[in-house]
C-alpha positions as CSV (number, residue, x, y, z in Angstrom):
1,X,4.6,144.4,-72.2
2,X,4.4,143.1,-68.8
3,X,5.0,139.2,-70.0
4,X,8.1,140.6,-72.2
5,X,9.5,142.5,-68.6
6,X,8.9,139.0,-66.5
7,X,10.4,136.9,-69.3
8,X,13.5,139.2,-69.4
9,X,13.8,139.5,-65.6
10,X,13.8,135.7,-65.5
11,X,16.5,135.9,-67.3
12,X,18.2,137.6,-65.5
13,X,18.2,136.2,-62.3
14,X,18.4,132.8,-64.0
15,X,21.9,134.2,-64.8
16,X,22.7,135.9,-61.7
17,X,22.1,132.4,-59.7
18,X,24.5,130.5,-62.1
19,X,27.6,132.9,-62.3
20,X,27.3,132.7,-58.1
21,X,27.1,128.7,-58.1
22,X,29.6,129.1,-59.9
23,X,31.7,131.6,-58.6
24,X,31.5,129.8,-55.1
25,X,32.7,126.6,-56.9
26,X,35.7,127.9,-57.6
27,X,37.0,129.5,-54.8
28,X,36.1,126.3,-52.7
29,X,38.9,124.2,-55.1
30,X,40.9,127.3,-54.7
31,X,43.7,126.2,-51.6
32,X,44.2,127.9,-48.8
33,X,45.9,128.7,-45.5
34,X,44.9,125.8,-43.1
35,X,43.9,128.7,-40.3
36,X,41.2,126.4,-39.1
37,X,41.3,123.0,-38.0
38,X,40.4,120.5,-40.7
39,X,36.9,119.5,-39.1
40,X,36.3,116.0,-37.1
41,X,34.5,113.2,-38.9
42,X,32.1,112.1,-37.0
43,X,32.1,108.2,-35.8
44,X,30.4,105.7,-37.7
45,X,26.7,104.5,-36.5
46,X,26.7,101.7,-34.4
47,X,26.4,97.7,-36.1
48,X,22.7,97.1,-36.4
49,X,23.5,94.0,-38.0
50,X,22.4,90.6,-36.2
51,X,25.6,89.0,-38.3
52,X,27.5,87.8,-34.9
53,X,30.8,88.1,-37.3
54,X,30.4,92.0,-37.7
55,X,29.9,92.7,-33.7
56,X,33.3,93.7,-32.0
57,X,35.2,91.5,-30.2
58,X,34.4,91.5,-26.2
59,X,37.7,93.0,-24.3
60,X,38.7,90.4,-21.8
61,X,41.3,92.1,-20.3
62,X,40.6,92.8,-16.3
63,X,41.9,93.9,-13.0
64,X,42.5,91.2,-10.0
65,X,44.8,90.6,-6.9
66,X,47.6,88.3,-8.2
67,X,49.8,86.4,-6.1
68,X,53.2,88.2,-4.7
69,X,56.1,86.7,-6.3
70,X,58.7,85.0,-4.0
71,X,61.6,86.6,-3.3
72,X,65.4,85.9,-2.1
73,X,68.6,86.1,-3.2
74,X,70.0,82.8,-3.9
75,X,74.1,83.0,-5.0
76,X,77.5,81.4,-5.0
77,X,80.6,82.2,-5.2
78,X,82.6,80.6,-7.9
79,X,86.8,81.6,-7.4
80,X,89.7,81.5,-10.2
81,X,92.4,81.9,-7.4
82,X,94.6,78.9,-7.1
83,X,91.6,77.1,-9.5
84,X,89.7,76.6,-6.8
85,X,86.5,76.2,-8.8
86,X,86.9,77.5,-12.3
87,X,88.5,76.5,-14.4
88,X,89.5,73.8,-12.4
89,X,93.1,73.6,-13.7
90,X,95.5,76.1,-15.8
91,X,95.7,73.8,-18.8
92,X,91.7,73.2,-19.8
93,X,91.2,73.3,-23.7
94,X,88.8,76.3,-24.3
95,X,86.0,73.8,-25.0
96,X,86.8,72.2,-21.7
97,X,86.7,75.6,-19.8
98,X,83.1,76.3,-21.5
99,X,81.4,73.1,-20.4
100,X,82.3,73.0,-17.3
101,X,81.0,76.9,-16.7
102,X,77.8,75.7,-18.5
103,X,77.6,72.8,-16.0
104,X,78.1,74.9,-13.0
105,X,75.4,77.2,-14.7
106,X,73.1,74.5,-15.4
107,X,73.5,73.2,-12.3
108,X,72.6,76.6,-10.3
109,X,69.2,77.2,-12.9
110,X,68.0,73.5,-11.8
111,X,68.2,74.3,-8.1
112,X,66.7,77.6,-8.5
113,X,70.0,79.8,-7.2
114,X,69.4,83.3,-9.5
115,X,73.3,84.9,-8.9
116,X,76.5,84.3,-9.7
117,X,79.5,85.9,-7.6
118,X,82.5,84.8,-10.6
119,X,86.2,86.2,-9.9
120,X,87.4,87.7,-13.0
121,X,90.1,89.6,-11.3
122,X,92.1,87.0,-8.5
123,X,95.2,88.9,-8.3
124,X,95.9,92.2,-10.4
125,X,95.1,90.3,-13.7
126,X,92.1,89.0,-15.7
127,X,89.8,86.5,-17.1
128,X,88.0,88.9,-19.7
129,X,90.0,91.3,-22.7
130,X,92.0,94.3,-20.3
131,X,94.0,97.0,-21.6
132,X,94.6,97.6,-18.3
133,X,96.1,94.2,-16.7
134,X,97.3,90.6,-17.9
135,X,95.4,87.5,-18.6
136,X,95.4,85.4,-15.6
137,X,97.6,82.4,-15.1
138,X,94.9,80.9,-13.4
139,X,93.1,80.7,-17.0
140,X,96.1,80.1,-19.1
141,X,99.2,78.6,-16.7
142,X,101.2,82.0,-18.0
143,X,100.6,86.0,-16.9
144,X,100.1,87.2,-20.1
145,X,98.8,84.7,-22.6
146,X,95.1,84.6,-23.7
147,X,92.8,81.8,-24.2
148,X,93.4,79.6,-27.8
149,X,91.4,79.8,-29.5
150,X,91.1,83.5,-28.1
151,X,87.7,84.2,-26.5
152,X,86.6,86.6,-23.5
153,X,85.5,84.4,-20.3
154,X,83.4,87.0,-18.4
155,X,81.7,88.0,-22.1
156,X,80.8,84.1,-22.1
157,X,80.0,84.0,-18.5
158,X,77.8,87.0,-18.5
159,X,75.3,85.7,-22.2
160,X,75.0,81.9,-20.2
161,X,74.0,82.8,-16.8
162,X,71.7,85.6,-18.1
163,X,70.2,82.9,-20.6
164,X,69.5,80.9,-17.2
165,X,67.9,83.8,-15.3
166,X,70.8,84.2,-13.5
167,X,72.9,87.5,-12.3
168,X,76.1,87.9,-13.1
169,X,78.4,90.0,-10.3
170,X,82.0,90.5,-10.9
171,X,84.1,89.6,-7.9
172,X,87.6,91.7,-7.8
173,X,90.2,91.3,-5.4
174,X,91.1,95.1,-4.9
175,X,94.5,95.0,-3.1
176,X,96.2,91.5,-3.9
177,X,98.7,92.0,-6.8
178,X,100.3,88.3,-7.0
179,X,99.2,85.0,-5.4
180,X,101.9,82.6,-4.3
181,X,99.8,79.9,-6.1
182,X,100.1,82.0,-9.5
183,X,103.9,80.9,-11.0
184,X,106.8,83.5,-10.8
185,X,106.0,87.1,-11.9
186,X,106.8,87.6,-15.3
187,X,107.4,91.3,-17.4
188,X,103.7,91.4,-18.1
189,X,102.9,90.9,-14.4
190,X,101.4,94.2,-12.8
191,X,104.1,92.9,-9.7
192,X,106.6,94.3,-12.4
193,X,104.6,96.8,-14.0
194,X,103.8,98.6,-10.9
195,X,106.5,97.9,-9.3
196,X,106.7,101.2,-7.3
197,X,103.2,101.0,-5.6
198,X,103.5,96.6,-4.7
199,X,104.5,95.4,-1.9
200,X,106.4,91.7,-1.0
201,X,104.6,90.0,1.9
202,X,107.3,87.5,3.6
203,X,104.5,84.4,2.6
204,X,105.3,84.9,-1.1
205,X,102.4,86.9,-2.1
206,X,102.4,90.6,-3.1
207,X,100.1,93.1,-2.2
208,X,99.0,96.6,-3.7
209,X,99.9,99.5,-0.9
210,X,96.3,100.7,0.0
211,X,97.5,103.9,1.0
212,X,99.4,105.1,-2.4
213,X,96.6,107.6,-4.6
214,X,98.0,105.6,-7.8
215,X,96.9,101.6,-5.8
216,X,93.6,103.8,-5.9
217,X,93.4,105.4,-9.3
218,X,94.5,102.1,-10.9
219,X,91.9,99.8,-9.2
220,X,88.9,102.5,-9.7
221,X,90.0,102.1,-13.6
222,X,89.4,98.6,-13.6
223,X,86.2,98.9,-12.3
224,X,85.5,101.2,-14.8
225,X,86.7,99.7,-17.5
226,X,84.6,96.9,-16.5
227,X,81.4,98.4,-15.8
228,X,81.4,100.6,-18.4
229,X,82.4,97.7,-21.6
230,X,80.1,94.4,-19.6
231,X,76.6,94.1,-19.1
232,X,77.3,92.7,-15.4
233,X,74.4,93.1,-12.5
234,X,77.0,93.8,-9.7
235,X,80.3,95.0,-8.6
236,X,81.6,92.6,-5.7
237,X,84.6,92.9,-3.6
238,X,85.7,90.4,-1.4
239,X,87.0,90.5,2.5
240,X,90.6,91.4,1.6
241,X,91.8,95.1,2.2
242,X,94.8,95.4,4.0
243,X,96.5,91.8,4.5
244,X,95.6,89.1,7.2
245,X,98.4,89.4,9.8
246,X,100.0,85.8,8.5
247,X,100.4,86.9,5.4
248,X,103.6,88.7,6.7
249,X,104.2,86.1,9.4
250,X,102.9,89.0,12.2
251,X,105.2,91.8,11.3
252,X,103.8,94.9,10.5
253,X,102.4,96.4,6.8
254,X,105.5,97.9,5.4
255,X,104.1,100.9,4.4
256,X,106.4,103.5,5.6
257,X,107.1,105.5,2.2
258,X,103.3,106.7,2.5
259,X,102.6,106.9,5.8
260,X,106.1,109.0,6.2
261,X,105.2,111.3,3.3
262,X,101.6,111.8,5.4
263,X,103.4,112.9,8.8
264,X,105.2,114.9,6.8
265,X,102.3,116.8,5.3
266,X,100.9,117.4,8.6
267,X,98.7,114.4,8.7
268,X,97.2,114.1,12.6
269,X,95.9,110.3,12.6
270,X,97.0,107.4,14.3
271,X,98.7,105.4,11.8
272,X,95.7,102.5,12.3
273,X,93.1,105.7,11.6
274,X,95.1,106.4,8.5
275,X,95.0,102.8,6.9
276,X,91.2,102.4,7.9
277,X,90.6,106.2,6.3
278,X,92.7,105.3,2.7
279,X,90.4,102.4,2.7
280,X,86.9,104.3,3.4
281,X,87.8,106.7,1.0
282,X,87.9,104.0,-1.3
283,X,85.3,101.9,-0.9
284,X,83.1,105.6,-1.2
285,X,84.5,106.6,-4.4
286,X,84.4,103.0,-6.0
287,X,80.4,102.8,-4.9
288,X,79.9,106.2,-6.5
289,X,81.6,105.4,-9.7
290,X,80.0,102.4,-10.6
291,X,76.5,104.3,-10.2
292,X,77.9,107.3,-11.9
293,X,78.5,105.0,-14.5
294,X,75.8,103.0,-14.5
295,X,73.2,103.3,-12.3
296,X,71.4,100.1,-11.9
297,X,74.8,97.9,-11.3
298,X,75.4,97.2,-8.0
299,X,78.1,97.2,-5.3
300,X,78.5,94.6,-2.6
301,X,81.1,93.7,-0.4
302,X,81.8,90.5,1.9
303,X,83.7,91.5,4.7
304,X,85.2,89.1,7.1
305,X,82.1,88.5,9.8
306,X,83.3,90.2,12.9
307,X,83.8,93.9,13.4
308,X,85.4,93.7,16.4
309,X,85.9,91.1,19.2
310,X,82.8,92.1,21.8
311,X,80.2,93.3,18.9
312,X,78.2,92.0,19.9
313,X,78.6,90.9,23.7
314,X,80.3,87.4,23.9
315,X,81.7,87.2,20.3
316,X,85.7,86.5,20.0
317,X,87.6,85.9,17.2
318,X,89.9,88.1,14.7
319,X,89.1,91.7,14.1
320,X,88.9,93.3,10.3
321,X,88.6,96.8,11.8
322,X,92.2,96.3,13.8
323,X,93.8,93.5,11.3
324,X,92.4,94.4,8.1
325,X,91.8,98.0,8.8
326,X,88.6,97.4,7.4
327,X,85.7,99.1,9.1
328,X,82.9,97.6,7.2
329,X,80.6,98.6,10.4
330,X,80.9,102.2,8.4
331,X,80.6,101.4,5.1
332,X,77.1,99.8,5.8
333,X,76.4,102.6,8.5
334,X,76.7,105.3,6.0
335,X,74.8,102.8,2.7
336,X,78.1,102.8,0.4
337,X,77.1,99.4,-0.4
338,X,73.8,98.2,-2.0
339,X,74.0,94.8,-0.9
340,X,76.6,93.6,1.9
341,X,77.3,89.5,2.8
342,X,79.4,89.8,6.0
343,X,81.1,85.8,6.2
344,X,79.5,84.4,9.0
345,X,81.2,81.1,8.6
346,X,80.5,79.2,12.1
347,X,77.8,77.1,13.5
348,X,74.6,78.2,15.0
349,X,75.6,76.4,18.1
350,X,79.1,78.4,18.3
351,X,79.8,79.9,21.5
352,X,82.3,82.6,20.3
353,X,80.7,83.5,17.0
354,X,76.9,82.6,16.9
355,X,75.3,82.3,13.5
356,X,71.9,84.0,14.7
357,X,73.6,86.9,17.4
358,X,76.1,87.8,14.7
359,X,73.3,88.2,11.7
360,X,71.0,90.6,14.1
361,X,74.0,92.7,15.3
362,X,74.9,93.4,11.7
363,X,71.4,93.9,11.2
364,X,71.0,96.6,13.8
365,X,74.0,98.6,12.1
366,X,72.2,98.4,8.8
367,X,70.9,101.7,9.2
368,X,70.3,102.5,5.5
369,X,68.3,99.5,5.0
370,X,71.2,97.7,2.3
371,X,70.4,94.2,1.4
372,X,71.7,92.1,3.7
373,X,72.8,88.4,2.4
374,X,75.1,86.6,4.8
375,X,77.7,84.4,3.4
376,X,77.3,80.6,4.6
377,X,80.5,78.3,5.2
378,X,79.2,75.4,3.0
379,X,82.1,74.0,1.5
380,X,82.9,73.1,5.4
381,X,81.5,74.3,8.4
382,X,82.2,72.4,11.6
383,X,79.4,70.1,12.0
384,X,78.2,66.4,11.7
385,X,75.1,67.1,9.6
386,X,76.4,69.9,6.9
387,X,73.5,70.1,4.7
388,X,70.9,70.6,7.2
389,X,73.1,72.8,9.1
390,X,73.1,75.0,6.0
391,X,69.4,74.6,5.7
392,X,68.9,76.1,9.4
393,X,71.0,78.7,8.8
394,X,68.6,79.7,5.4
395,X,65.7,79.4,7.7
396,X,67.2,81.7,10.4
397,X,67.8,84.1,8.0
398,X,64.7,84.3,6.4
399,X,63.0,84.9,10.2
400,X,65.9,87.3,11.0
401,X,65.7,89.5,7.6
402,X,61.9,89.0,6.2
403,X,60.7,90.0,3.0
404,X,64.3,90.4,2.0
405,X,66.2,87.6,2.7
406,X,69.2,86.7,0.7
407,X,72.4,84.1,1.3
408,X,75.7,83.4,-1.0
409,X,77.1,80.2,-0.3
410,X,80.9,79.6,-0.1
411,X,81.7,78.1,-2.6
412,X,79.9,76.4,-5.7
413,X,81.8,73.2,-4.6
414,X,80.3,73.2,-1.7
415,X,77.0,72.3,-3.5
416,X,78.6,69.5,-4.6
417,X,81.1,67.8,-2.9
418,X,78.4,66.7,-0.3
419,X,75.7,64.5,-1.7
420,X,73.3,65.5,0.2
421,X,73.8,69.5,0.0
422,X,71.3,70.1,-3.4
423,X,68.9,67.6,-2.5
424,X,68.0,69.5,0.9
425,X,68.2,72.7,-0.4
426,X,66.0,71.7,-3.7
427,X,63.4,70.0,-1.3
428,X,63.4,72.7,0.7
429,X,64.3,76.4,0.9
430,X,65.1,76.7,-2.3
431,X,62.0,74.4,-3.7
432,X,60.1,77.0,-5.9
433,X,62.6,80.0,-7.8
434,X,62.6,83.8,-6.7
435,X,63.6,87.1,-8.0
436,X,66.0,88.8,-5.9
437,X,64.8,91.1,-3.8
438,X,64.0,95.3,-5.0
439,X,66.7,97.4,-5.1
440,X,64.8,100.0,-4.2
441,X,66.3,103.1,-3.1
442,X,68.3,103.5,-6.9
443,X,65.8,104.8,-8.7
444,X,64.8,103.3,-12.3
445,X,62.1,104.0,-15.2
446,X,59.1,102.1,-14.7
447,X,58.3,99.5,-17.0
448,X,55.5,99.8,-19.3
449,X,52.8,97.5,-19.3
450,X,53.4,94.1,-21.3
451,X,51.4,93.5,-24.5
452,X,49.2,90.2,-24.0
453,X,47.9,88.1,-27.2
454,X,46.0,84.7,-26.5
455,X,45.3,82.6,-29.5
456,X,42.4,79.4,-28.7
457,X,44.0,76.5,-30.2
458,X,41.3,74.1,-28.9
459,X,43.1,71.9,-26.2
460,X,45.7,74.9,-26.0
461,X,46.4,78.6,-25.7
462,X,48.6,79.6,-27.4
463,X,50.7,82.7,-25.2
464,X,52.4,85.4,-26.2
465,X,53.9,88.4,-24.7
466,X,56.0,91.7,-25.4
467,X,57.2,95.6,-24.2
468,X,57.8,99.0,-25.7
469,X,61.2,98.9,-23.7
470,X,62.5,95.4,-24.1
471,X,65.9,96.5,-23.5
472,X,65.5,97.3,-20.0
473,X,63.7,93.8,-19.1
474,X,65.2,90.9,-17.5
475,X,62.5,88.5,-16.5
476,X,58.7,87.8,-16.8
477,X,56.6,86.8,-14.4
478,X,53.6,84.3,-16.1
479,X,50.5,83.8,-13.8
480,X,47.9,81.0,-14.7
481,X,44.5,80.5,-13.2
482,X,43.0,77.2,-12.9
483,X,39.6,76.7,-11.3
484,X,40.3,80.4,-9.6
485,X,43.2,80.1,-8.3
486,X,46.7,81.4,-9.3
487,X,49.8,79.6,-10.7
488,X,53.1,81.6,-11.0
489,X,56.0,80.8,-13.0
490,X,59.4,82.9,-13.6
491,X,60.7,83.3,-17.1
492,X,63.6,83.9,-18.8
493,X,64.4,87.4,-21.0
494,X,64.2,85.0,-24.4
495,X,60.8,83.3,-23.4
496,X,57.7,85.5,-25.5
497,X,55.8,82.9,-25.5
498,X,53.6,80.0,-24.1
499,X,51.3,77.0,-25.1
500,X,49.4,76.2,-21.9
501,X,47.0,73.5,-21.8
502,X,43.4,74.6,-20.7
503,X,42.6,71.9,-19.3
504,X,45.0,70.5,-16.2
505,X,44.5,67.4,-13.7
506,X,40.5,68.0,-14.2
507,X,41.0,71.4,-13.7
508,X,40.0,74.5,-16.1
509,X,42.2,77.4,-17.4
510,X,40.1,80.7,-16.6
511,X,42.9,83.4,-17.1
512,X,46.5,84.4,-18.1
513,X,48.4,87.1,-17.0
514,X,52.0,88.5,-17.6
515,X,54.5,91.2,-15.9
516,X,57.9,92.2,-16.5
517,X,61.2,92.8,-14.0
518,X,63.8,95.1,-14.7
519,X,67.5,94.6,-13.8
520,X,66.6,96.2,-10.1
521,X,63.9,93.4,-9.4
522,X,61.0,96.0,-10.0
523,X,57.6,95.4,-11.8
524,X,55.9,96.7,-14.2
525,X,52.2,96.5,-14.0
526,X,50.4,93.3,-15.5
527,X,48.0,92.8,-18.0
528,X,45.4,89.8,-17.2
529,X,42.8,88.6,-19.9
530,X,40.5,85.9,-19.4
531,X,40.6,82.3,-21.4
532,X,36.8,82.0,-23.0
């Protein structure tokens, strides 16, 4: 009886612990609600194997104190007015107009310039595709006609100099709607098609009427239209604003329609206040356009170089803010610029308009901390020795500005007309290249951190480089270490990539190291791996 009782409960809790097992397997392939988070694996045990092929690679990335990367800004200006540079004449094939921008170009790149200052607007018309105003006859010999084989100049202009490292600013005459150099004004000519708001200056030339809110609404298009369709760096206007005095053979600015119809409003300012304040108001709204527009382009002007006879003590000479009505003094004063190149086109040894006393009295009045970039006379400044003349004038600068130095020379021809003028730049000043300078009060998203790969191709490494946010690039910076100590080297956009010997003049590649520049001048941090 009592083995019959323990065979039977065997039995049943035999059975018992089977229907659970198996009740429990069920409901664990049975889905549901993922209330819980599914649960971490946990990492793999560490190699224990002595196979060197199955032990992680060493990270050679590290932190060090690279070099600071020279900076200046190095630009000329190259005019379409009267073909003064380019294109050199009306009549050039389309081929010949693209060579001779790629030699200017090439030209700049070899002597380490990094800006271009190009006219694409010399006289209410244009060398790029407008809606809004005529081809120029200084690109075509006819208002009105575009290039044949049809092609956009400043769309050209823009792909080659950024190829070469180089900016590209857009220089716009505001006011000037016809030069006498520019053939008779045809229908298509803004002379005809704004008749109502130009102005006939007795020396041939016609001139927008600063004052009239429609001069100002079409010219703040332009810019618009401009900024808005080209991938340009800068916005540059020039030192015309109202005209020089000659230009209507001394009599005054016929402008009585506007400055009548502002008397008659109650308007209380001198008639000299009035022009200067159309003009401020103008220069204001165009600076805040472009960087409502977009941000990082930016706006320079190059006035005429003296404010006023007197400023400062000892200076004579013409005055924008009387002739010109141009008070540029303000414009810097209140920072409506981001870069500013007054035209201090006289000698350091001038009596009545020194180089050196003229650069650190319109130092003193930048009072927002612009960039300022002076513009040197060296197509043909009075002196004997031209090239070193321009060479002392660089050097004064850099003592005079620091850190931030910067010069445009007028004009590209005067680079090479004189023999000598590249050479003692090239073996000088300008012997190693330089970014521009930071732009730094318009703010900018930083750059990430490049990617770095570094392939050992026994007498070589073999380089290579890229960013999350390649769009908003526009240089590299390479650093190379030999025997300890640094090598730097600007690069272009399109350059990823580098084979770089390790072994140099008897000396040893330890390191390699890369950072990028937005279109601002700013870095990004670097990433630095060492060469085993």
């Amino acid at each position: 009886m009592n083995t019959l009782k323990i065979i039977v409960l065997s039995g049943f809790f035999t059975s018992f612990i089977a229907c659970s097992t198996q009740n429990s397997a069920v409901k664990a392939s049975t889905p549901v609600k993922n209330s819980t988070k599914p649960a971490i694996p946990k990492p793999p045990l560490p190699i224990t194997s002595t196979d060197p092929s199955a032990i992680s690679p060493k990270d050679d990335t590290f932190r060090t104190n690279l070099p600071k990367i020279k900076r200046e800004f190095r630009g000329a200006w190259i005019a379409s007015v009267a073909n003064i540079n380019w294109p050199s004449r009306n009549n050039l094939s389309v081929d010949q107009q693209k060579a001779e921008a790629i030699s200017m170009l090439d030209m700049l790149k070899d002597n380490n310039f990094n800006a271009v200052i190009f006219q694409v607007r010399p006289s209410a018309d244009a060398l790029y595709t407008s809606n809004l105003e005529p081809w120029s006859y200084f690109l075509t010999g006819q208002t009105g006609t575009a290039p044949y084989p049809n092609y956009d100049p400043l769309q050209f202009w823009i792909e080659e100099s950024h190829k070469r490292g180089l900016e590209l600013h857009v220089w716009l005459n505001p006011y000037r709607a016809h030069h006498s150099n520019g053939g008779s004004p045809n229908s298509l000519s803004m002379v005809n098609k704004l008749s109502d708001i130009v102005i006939r200056l007795k020396n041939g030339m016609y001139w927008f009427d600063p004052a009239d809110p429609k001069t100002q609404g079409h010219v703040s298009n332009v810019v618009k239209d401009i900024v808005t369709r080209y991938d340009i760096d800068a916005v540059h206007f020039d030192d015309y604003f109202y005209p020089y005095a000659t230009y209507n053979k001394g009599a005054d600015f016929p402008d009585n329609k506007n400055w009548n119809a502002y008397v008659s409003s109650g308007g209380t300012l001198t008639r000299a206040d009035w022009r200067r304040d159309n003009v401020n108001k103008f220069v204001e709204r165009i600076y805040k356009e472009i960087h409502a527009e977009k941000n990082y382009v930016r706006f320079g002007i190059s006035p005429f170089g003296i404010w006023k006879p007197g400023y400062p003590e000892g200076v004579v000479g013409s005055s924008q803010y009387d002739e010109l009505y141009a008070d540029a003094k303000l414009w810097l004063n209140k920072g409506w610029v981001d870069y500013f190149s007054p035209q201090l086109y006289w000698p350091i040894e001038s009596k009545g308009q020194p180089f050196e006393g003229l650069l650190n009295w319109w130092k003193s009045e930048n009072t927002m901390n612009r960039h300022l970039w002076p513009g040197l006379n060296t197509v043909e400044i009075k002196t004997s020795d031209r090239p070193t003349e321009i060479k002392n004038q660089i050097e004064i600068s850099r003592q005079v500005l620091g850190k931030d130095a910067g010069e445009i020379h007028w004009s590209i021809a005067g680079l090479t007309k004189n023999a000598n003028m590249l050479p003692t730049l090239k073996n000088g000043p300008y012997k190693e290249k330089a970014l521009v300078p930071k732009t730094s009060w318009i703010k900018a998203v930083p750059l990430q951190t490049p990617t770095l790969f570094i392939n050992d191709n026994g007498n070589s490494a073999q380089v290579s480089w890229s960013v999350k946010n390649i769009k908003d690039v526009f240089q590299w910076v390479l650093f190379t270490q030999y025997n300890g100590i640094w090598e730097t080297e600007i690069l272009t956009l399109d350059q990823l990539s580098r084979e770089i010997p390790k072994n140099k003049v008897g000396k040893v590649l330890n390191a390699v190291a890369i950072k990028a520049i937005d279109r601002l001048g700013n870095e990004s941090d670097y990433i630095a791996k060492k060469i085993q």
